[in-house]
N, C-alpha and C positions, 0 to 999 in steps of 0.2 A: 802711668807707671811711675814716673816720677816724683809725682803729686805725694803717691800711698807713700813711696822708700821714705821722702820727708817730713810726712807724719810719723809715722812707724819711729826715724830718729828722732821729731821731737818728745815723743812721747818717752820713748828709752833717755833722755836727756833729761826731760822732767821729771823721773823719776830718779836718777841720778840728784838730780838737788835737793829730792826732800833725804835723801839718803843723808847730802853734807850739810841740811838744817837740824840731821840729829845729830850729825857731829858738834855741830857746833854748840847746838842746845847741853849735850852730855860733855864734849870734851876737856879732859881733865885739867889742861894749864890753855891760860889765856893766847896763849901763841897757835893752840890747833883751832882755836875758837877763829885766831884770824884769819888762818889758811881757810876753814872751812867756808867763812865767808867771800872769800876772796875766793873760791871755787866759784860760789852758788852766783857771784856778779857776771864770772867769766861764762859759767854757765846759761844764764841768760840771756847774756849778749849775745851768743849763738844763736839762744831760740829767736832773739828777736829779726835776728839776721832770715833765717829760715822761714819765719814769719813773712818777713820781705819778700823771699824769693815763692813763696805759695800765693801770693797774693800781689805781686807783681807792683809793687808799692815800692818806687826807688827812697822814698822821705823815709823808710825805717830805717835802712840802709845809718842815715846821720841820725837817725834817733841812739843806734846802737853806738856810733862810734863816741857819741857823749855821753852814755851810759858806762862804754868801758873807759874813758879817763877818767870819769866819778869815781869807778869802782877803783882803779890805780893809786888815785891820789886819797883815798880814803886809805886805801891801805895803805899808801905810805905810811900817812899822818899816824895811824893806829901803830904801826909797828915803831914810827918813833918815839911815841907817849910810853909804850911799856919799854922800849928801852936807857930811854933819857931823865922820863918822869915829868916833862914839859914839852909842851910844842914849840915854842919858839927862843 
């Protein structure tokens, strides 16, 4: 019973991110482009989590939580490049 509910969410989930890869592919100013991204990281890291927990695989567990600093500190960097015009 369990197994299906977290299928069923990851699939509703995965769908959900190709929703925010057309935002991002369409979105009109470079700032939805990096929410949208910054969705689809955050979104993953879920599925990867859920991943974990269907498969009883504690190592995804740290696979995810280094995925989502990637996706943080990316988005840092990106939001400070459009708004400074340099990274460092």
């Amino acid at each position: 019973m369990i197994t299906n509910s977290i299928l069923v969410i990851t699939i509703f989930l995965s769908v959900l991110a190709f929703a925010s890869l057309y935002r991002a592919y369409i979105g009109p100013t470079p700032a939805d482009r990096v929410v949208a991204i910054n969705v689809i990281s955050t979104k993953v890291t879920v599925l990867i989590v859920l991943l974990a927990m269907m498969t009883n695989q504690d190592a995804f567990v740290d696979v995810a939580v280094v995925y989502a600093m990637m996706g943080f500190v990316t988005t840092v960097s990106v939001s400070k490049y459009m708004e400074k015009g340099k990274l460092f």
